[in-house]
PyMOL Python script that loads the backbone (N, CA, C, O; Angstrom):
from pymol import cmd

cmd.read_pdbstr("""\
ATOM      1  N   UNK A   1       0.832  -1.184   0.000  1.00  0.00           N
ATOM      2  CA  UNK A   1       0.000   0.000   0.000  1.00  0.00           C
ATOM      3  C   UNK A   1       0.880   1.252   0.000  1.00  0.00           C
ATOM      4  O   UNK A   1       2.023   1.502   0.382  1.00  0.00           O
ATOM      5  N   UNK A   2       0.053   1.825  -0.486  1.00  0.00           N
ATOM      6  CA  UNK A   2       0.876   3.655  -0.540  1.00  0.00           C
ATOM      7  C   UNK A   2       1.108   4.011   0.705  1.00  0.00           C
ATOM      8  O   UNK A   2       2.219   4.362   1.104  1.00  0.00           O
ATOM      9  N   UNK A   3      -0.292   3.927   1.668  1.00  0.00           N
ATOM     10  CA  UNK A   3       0.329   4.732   2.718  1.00  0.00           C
ATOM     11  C   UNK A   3       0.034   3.976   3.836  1.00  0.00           C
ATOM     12  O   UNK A   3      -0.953   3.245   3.758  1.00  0.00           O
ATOM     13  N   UNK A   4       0.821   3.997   5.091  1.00  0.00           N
ATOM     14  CA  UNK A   4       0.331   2.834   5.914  1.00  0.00           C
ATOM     15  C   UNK A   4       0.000   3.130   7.176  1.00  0.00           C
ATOM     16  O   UNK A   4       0.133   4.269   7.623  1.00  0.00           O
ATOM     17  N   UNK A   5      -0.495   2.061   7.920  1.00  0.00           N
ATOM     18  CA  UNK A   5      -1.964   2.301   8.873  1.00  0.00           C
ATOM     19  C   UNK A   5      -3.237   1.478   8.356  1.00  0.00           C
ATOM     20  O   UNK A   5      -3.565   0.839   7.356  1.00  0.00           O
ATOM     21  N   UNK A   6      -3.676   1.785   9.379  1.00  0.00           N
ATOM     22  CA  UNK A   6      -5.091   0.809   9.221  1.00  0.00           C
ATOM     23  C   UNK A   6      -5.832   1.219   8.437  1.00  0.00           C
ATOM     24  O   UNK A   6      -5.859   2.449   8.398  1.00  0.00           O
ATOM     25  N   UNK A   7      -6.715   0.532   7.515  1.00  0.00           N
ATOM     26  CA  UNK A   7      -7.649   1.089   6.260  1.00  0.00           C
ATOM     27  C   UNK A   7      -8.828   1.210   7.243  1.00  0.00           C
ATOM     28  O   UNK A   7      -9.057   0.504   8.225  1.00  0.00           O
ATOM     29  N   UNK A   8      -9.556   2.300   6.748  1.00  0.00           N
ATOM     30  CA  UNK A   8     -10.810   2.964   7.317  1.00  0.00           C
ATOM     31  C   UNK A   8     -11.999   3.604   6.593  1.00  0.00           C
ATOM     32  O   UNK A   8     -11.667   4.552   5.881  1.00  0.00           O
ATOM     33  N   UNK A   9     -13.421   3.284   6.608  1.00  0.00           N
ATOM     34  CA  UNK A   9     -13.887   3.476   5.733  1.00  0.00           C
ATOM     35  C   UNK A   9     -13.952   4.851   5.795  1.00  0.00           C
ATOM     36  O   UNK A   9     -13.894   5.278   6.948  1.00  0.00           O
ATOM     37  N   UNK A  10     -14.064   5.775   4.832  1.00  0.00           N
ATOM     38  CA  UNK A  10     -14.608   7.388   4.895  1.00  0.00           C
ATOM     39  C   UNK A  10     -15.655   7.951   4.345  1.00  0.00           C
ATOM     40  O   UNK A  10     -15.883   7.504   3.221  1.00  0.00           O
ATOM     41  N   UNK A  11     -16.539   8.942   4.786  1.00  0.00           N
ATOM     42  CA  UNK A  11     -17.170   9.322   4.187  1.00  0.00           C
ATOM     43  C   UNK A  11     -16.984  10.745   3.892  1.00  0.00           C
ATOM     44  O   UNK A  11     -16.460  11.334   4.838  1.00  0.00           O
ATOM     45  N   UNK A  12     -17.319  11.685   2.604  1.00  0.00           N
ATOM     46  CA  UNK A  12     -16.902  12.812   2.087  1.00  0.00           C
ATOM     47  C   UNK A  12     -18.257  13.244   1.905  1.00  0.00           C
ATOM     48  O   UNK A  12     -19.205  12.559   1.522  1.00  0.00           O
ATOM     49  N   UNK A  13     -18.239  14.748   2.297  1.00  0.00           N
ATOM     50  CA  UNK A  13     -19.113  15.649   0.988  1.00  0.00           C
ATOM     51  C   UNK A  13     -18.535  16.674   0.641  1.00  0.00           C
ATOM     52  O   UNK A  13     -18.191  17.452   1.531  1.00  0.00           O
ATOM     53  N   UNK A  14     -18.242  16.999  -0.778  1.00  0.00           N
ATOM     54  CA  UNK A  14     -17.085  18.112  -1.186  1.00  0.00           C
ATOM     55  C   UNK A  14     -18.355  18.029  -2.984  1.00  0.00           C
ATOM     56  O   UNK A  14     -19.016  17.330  -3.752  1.00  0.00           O
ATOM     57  N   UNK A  15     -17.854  19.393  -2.617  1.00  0.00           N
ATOM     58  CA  UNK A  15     -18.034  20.361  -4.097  1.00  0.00           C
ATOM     59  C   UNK A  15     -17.808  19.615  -5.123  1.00  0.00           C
ATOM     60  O   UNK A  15     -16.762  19.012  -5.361  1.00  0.00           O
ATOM     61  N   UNK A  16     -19.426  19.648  -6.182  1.00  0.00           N
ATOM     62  CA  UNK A  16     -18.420  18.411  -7.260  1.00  0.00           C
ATOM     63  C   UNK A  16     -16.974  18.880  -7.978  1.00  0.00           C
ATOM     64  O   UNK A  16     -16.039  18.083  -7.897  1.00  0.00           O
ATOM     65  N   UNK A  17     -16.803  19.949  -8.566  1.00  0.00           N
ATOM     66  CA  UNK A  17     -15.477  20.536  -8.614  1.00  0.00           C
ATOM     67  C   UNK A  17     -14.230  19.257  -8.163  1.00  0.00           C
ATOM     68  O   UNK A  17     -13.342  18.754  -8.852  1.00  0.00           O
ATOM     69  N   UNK A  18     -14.571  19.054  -6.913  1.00  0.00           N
ATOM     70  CA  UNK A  18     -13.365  17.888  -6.530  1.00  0.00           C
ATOM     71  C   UNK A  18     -13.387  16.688  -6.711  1.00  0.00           C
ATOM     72  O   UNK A  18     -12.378  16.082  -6.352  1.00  0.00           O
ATOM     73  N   UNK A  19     -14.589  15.845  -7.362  1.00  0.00           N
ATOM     74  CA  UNK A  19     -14.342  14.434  -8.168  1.00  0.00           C
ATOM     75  C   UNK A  19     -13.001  14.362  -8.582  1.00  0.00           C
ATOM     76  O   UNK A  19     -12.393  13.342  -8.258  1.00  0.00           O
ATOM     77  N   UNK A  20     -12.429  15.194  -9.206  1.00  0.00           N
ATOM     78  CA  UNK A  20     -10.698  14.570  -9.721  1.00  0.00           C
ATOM     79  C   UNK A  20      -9.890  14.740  -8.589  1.00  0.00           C
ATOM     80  O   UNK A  20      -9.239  13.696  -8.643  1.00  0.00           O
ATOM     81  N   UNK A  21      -9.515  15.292  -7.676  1.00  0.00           N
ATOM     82  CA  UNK A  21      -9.130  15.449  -6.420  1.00  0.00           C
ATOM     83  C   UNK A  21      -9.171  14.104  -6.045  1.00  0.00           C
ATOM     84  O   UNK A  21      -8.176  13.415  -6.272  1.00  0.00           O
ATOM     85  N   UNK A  22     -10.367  13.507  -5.395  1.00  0.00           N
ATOM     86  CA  UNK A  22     -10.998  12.564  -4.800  1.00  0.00           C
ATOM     87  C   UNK A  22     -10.677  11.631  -5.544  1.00  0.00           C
ATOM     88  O   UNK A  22     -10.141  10.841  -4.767  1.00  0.00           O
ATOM     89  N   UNK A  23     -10.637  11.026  -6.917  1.00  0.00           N
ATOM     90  CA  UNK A  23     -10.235   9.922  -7.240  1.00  0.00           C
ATOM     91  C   UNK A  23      -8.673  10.171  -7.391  1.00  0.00           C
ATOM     92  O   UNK A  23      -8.041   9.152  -7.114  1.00  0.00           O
ATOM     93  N   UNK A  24      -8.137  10.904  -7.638  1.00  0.00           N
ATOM     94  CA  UNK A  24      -6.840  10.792  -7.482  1.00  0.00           C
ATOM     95  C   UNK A  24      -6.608  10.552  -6.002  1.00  0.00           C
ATOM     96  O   UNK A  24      -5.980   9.493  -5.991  1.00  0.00           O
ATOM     97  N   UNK A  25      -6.744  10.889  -4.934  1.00  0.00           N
ATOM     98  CA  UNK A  25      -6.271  10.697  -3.893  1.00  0.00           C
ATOM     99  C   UNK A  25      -6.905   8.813  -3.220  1.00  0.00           C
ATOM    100  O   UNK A  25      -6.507   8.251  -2.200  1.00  0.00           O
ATOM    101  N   UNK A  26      -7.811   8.353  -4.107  1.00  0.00           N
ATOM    102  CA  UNK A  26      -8.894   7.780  -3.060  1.00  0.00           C
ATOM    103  C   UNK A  26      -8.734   6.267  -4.400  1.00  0.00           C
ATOM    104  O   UNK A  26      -8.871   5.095  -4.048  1.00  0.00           O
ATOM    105  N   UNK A  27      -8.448   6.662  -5.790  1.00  0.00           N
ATOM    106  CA  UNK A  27      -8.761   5.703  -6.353  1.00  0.00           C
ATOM    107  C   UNK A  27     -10.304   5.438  -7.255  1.00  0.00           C
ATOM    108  O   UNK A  27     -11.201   6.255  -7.046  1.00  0.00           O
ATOM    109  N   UNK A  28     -10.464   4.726  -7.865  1.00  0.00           N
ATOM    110  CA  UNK A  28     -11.726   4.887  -8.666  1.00  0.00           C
ATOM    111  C   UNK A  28     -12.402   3.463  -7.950  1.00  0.00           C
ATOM    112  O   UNK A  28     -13.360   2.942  -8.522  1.00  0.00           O
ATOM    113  N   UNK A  29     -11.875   2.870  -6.703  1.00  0.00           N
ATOM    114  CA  UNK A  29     -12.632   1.826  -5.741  1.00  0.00           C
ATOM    115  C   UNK A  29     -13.794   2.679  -4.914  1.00  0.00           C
ATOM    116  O   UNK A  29     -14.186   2.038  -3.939  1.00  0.00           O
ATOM    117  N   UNK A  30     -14.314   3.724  -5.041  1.00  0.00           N
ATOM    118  CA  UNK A  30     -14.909   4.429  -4.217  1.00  0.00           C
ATOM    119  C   UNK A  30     -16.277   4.403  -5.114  1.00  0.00           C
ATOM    120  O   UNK A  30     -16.289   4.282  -6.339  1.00  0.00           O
ATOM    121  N   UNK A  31     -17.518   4.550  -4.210  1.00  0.00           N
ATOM    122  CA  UNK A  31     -18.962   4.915  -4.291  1.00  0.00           C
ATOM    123  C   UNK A  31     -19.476   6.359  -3.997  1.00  0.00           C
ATOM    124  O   UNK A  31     -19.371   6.853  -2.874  1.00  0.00           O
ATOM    125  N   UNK A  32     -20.186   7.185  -5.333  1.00  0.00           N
ATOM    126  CA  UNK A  32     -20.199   8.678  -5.127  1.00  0.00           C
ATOM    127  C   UNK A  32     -22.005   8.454  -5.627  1.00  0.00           C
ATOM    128  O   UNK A  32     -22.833   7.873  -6.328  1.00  0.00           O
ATOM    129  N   UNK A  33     -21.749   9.322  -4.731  1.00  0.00           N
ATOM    130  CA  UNK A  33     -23.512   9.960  -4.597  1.00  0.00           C
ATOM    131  C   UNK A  33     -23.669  10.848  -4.690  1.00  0.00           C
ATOM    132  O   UNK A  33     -22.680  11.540  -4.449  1.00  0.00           O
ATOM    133  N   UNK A  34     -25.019  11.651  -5.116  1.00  0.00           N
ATOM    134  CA  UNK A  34     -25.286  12.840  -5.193  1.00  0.00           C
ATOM    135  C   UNK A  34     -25.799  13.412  -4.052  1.00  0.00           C
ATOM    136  O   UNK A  34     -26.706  12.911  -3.387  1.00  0.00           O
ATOM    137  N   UNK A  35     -25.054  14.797  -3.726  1.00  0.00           N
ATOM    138  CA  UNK A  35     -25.601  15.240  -2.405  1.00  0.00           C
ATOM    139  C   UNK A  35     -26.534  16.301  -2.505  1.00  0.00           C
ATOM    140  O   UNK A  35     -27.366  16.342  -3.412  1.00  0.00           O
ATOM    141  N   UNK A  36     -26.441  17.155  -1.626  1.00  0.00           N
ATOM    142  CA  UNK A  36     -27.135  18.654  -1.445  1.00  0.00           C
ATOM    143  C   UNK A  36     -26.400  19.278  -3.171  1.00  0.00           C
ATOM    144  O   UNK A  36     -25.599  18.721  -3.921  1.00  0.00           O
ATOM    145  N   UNK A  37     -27.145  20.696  -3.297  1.00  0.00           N
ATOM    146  CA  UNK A  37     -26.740  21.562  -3.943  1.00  0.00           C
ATOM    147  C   UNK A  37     -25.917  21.549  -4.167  1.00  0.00           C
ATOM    148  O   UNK A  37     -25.142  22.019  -3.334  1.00  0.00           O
ATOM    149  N   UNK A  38     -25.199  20.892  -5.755  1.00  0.00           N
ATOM    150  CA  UNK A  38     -23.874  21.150  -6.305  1.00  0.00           C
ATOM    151  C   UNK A  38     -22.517  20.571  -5.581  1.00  0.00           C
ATOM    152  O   UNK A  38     -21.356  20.946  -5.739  1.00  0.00           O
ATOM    153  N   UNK A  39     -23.052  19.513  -4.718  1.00  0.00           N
ATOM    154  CA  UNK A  39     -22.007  18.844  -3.540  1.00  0.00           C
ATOM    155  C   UNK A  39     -22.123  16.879  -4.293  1.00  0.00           C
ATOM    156  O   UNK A  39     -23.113  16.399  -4.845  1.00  0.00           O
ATOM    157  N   UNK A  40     -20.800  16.180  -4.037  1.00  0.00           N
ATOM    158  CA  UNK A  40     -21.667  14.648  -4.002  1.00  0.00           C
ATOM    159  C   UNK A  40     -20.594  14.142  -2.983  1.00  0.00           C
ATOM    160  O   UNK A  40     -19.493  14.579  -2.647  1.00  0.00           O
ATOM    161  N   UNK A  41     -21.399  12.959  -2.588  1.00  0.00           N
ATOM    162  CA  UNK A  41     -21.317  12.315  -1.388  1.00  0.00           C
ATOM    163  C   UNK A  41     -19.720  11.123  -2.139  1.00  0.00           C
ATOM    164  O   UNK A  41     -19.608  10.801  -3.322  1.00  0.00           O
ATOM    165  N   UNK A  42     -18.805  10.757  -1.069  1.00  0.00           N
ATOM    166  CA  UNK A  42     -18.114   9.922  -1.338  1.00  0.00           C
ATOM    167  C   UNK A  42     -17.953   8.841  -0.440  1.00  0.00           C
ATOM    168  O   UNK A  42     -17.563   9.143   0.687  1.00  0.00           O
ATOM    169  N   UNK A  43     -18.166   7.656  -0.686  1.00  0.00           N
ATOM    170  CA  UNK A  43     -17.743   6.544   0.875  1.00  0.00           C
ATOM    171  C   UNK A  43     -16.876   5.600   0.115  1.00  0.00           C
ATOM    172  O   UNK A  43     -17.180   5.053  -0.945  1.00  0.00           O
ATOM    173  N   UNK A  44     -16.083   5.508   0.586  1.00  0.00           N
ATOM    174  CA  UNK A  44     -14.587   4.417   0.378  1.00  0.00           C
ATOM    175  C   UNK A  44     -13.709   4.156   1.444  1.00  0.00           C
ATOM    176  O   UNK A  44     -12.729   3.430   1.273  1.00  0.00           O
TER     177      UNK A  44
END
""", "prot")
cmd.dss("prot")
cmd.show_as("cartoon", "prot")
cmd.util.cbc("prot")
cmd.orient("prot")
């Protein structure tokens, strides 16, 4: 693994703007949802 420590699930809500952010940091193993106003949900 890249970075080490215990894996943990997370949950996000960020500006869609940051989808590329988020899969770059997180991987394209992650589940995105649509949130509030112009926001989506991330859990991985």
């Amino acid at each position: 693994s890249m970075f080490g420590g215990e894996k943990a699930t997370v949950k996000l809500s960020v500006d869609n703007d940051c989808i590329g952010v988020i899969v770059d940091r997180f991987g394209r193993d992650i589940f995105v949802y649509k949130g509030k106003r112009h926001s989506i949900r991330c859990i991985g």
